[in-house]
Short mmCIF file of the C-alpha atoms (twelve columns), coordinates in Angstrom:
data_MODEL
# 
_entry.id   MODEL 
# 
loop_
_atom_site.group_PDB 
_atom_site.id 
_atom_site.type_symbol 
_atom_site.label_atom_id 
_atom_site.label_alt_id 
_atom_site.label_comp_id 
_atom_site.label_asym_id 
_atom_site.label_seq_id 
_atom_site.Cartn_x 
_atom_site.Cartn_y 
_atom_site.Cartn_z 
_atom_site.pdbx_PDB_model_num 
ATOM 1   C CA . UNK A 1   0.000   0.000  0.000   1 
ATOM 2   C CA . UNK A 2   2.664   2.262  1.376   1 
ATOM 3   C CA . UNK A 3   4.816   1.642  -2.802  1 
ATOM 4   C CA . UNK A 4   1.510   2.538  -4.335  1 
ATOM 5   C CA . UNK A 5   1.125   5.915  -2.603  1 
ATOM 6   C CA . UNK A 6   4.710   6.638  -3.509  1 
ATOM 7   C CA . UNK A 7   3.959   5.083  -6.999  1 
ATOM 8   C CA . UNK A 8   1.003   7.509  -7.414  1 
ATOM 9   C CA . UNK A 9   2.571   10.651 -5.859  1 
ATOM 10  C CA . UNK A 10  5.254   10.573 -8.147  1 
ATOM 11  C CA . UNK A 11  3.447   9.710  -11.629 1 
ATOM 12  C CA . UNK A 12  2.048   12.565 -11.776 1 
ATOM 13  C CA . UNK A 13  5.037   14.470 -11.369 1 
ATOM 14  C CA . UNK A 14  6.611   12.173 -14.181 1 
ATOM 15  C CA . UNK A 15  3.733   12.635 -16.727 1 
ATOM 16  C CA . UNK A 16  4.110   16.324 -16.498 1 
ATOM 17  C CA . UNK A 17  8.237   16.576 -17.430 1 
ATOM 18  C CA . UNK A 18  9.559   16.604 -20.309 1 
ATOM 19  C CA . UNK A 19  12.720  16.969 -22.041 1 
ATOM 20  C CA . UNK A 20  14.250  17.399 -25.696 1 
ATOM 21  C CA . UNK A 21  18.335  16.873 -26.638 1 
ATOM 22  C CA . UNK A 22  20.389  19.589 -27.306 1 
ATOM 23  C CA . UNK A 23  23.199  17.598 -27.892 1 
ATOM 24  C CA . UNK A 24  24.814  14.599 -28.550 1 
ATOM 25  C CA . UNK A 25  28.180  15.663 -30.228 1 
ATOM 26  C CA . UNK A 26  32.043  15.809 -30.446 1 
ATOM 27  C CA . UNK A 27  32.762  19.342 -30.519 1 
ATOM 28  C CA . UNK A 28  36.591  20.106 -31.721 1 
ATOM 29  C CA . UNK A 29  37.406  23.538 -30.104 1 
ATOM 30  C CA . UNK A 30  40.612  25.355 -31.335 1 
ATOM 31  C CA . UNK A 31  42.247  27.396 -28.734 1 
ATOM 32  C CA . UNK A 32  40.367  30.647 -27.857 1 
ATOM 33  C CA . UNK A 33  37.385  29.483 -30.186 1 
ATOM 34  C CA . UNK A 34  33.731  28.680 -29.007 1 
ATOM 35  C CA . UNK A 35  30.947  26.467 -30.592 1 
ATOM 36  C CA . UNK A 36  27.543  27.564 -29.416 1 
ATOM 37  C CA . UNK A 37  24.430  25.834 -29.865 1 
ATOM 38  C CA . UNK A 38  20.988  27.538 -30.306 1 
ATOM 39  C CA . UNK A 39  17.561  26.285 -28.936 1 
ATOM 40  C CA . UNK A 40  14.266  27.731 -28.087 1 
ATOM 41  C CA . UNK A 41  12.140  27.999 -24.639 1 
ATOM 42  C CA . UNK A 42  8.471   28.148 -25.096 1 
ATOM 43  C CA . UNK A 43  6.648   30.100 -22.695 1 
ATOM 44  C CA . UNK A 44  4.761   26.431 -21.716 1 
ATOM 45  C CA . UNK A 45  8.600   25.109 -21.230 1 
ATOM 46  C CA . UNK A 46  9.861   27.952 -18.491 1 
ATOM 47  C CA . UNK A 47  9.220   26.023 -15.479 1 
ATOM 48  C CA . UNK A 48  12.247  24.493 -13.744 1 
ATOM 49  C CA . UNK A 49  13.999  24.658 -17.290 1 
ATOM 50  C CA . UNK A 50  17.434  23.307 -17.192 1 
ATOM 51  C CA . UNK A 51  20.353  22.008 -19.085 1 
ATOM 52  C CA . UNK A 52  21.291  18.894 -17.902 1 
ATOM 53  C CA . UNK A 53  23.904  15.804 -18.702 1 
ATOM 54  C CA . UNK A 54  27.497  15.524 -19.022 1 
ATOM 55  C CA . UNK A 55  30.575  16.460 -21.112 1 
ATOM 56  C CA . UNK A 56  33.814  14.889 -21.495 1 
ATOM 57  C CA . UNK A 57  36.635  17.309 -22.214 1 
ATOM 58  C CA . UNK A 58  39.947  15.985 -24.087 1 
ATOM 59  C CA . UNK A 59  42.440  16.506 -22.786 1 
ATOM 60  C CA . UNK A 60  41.560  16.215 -19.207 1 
ATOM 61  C CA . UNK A 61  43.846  18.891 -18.288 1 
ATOM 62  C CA . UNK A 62  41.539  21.463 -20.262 1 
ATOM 63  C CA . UNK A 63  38.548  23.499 -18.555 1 
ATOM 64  C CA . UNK A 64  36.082  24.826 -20.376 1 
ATOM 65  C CA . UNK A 65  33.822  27.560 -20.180 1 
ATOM 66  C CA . UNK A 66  30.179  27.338 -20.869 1 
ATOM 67  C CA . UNK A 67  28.036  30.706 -21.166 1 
ATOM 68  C CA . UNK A 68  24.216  30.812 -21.335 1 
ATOM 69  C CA . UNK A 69  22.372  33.764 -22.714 1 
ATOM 70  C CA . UNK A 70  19.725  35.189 -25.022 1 
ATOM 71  C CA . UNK A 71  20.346  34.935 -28.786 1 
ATOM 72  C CA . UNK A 72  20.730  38.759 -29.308 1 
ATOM 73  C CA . UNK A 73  23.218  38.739 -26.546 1 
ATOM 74  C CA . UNK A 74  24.851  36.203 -28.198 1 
ATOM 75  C CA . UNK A 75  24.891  38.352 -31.693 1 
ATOM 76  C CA . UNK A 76  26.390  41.053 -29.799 1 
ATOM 77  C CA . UNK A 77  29.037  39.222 -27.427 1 
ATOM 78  C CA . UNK A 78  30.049  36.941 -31.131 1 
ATOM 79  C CA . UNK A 79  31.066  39.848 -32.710 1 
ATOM 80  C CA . UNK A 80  33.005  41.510 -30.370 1 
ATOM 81  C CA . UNK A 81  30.283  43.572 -27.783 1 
ATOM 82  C CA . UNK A 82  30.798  44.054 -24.236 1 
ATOM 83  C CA . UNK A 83  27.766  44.757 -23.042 1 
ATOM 84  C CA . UNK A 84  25.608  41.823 -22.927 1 
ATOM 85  C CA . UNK A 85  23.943  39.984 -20.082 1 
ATOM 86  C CA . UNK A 86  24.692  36.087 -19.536 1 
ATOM 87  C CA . UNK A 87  22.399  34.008 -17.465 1 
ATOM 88  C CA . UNK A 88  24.714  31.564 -16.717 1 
ATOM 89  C CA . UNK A 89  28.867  30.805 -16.034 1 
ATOM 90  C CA . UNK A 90  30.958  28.819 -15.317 1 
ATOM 91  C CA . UNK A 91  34.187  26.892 -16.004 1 
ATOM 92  C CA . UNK A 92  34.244  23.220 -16.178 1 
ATOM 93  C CA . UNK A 93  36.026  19.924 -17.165 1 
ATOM 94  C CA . UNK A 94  34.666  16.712 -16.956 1 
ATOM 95  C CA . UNK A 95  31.747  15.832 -15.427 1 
ATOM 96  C CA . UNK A 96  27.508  16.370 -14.387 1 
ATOM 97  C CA . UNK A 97  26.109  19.876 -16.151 1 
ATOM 98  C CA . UNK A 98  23.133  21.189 -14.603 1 
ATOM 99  C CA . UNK A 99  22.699  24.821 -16.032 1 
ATOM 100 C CA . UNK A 100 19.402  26.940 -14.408 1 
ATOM 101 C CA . UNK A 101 17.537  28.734 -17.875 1 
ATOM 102 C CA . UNK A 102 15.399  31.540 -16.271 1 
ATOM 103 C CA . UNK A 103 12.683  32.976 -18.954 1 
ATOM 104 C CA . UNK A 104 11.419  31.909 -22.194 1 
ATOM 105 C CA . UNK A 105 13.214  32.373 -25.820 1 
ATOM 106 C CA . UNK A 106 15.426  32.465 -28.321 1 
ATOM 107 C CA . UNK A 107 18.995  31.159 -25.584 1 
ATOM 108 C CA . UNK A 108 22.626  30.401 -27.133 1 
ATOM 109 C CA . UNK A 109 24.763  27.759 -25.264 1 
ATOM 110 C CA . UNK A 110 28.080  28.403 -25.765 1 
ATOM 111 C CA . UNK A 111 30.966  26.311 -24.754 1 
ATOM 112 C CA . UNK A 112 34.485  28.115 -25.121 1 
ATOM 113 C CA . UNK A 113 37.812  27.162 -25.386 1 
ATOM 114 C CA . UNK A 114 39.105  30.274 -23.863 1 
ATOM 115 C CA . UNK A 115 42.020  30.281 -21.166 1 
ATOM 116 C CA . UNK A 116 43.645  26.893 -22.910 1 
ATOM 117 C CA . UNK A 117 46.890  26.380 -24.837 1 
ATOM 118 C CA . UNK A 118 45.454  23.553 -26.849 1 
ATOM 119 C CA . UNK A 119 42.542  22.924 -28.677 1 
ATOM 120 C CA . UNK A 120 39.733  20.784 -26.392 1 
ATOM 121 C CA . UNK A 121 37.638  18.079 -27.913 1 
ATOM 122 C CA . UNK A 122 34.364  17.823 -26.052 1 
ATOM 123 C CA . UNK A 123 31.655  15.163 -26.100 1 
ATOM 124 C CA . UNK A 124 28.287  16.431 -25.137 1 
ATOM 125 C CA . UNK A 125 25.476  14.976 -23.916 1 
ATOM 126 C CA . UNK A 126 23.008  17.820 -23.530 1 
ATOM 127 C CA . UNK A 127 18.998  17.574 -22.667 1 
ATOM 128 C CA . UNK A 128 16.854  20.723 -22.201 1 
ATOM 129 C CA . UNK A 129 14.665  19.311 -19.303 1 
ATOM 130 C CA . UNK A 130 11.473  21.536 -17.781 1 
ATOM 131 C CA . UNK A 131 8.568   20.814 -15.610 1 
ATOM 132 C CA . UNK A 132 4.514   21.308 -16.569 1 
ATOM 133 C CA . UNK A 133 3.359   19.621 -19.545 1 
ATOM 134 C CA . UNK A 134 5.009   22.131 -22.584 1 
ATOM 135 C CA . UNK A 135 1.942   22.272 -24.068 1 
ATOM 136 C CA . UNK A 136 0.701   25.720 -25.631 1 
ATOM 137 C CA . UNK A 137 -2.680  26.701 -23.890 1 
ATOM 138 C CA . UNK A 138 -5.311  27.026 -26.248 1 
ATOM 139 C CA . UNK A 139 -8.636  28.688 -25.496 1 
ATOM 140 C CA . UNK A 140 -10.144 27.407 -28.811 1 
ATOM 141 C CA . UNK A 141 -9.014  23.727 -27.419 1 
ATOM 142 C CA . UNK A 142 -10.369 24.419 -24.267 1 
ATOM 143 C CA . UNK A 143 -13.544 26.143 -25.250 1 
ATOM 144 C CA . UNK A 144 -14.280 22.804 -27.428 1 
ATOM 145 C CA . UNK A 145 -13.158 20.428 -24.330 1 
ATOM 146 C CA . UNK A 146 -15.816 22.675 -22.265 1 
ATOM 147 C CA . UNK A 147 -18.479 22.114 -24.986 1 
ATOM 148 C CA . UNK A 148 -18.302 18.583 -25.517 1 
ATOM 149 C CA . UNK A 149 -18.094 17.809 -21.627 1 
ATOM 150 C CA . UNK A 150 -21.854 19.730 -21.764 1 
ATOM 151 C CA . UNK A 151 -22.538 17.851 -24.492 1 
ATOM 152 C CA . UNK A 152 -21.984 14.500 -22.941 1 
ATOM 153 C CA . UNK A 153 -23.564 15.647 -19.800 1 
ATOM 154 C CA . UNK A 154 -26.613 16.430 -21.524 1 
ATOM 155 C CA . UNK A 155 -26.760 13.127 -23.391 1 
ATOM 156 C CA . UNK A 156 -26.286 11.173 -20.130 1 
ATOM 157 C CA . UNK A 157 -29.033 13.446 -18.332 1 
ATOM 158 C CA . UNK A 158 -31.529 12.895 -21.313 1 
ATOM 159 C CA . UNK A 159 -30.754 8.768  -21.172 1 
ATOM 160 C CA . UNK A 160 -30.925 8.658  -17.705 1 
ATOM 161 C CA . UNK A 161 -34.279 10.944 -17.962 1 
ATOM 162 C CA . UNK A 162 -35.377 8.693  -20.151 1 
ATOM 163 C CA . UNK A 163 -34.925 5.230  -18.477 1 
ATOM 164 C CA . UNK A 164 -36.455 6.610  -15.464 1 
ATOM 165 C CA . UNK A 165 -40.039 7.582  -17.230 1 
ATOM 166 C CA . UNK A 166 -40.102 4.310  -19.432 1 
ATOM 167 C CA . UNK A 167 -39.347 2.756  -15.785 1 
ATOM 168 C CA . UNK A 168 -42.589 4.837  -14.315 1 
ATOM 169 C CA . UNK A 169 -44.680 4.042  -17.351 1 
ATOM 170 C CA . UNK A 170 -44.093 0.421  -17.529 1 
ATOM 171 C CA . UNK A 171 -44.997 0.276  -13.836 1 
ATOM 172 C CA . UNK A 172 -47.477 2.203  -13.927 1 
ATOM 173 C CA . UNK A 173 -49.158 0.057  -16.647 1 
ATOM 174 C CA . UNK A 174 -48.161 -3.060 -14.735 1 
ATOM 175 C CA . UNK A 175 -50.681 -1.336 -11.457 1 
ATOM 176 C CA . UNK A 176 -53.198 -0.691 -14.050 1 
ATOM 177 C CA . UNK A 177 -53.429 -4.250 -15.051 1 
ATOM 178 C CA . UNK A 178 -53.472 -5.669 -11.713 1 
ATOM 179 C CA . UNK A 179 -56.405 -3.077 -10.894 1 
ATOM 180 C CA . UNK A 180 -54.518 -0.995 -8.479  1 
ATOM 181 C CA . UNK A 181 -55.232 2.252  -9.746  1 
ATOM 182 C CA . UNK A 182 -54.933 4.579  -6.246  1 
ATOM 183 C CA . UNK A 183 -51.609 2.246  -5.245  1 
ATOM 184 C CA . UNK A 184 -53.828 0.581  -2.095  1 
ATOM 185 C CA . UNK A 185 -54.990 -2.235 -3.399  1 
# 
């Protein structure tokens, strides 16, 4: 009894994550060089949004650094602007990557080579992971949901409406027959 409680507390919580790759990739990285890569956030996708898995750097003697920020930002800090705003640093080698995304949009991921002597080959293994179901709310969807729940609950009312009175009439014929019209006999 005690597993199924756990069982059913958590299901829910399962059936409502979700998670797309962002990578699954050898990345050669020349020496003060970057690779980014570019993914969306969907307003249904900004709760608990994270980037999460691992990377392998080559050689293990290299640290990386991985930057997080908005696409434009990227633009800007790509060709040579100062003044952008990052949501996320840090340096790295080897290991577990859990990277907070706060807000919805356009985002650049962008793993750099800076600070090394030699070029770094890096193996990712990148999911975009978020909580809530990632589905866009619809009203037209939900207006139609709304209609046909009516619907059906005016079809069951009517059968159930109508079993009842064929019920009543068929007894009622049943007391005519025997010759108890008042019901006392």
């Amino acid at each position: 009894m005690r597993n199924t409680a756990v069982l059913l507390a958590v299901l829910p919580a399962a059936l409502y994550a979700g998670s797309f790759r962002l990578a699954r990739d050898t990345l050669e990285i020349p020496v003060g060089q970057f690779r980014w890569i570019g993914f969306t956030v969907d307003i249904e996708q900004q709760e608990e949004t994270r980037i999460e898995g691992f990377l392998t750097v080559v050689p293990d003697s290299s640290s990386i650094e991985l930057i997080l920020m908005h696409r434009d930002d990227f633009h800007r800090w790509s060709a040579g602007g100062t003044d952008v705003d990052t949501l996320y640093r840090s340096i790295t080698g080897d290991g577990a990557v859990m990277i907070p995304v706060d807000g919805f949009g356009d985002m650049a991921l962008v793993i750099s080579n800076r600070g090394n002597y030699v070029s770094a080959s890096v193996s990712a293994s990148l999911d975009l992971a978020f909580e809530g179901s990632g589905v866009r709310y619809s009203p037209i969807l939900t207006g139609s949901r709304i209609v046909l729940i009516m619907v059906a609950t005016g079809m069951t009312a009517a059968l159930l409406i109508g079993i009842a009175s064929r019920e009543a009439a068929r007894r009622r014929r049943r007391r005519m027959a025997s010759g108890r019209v008042d019901g006392r006999g």
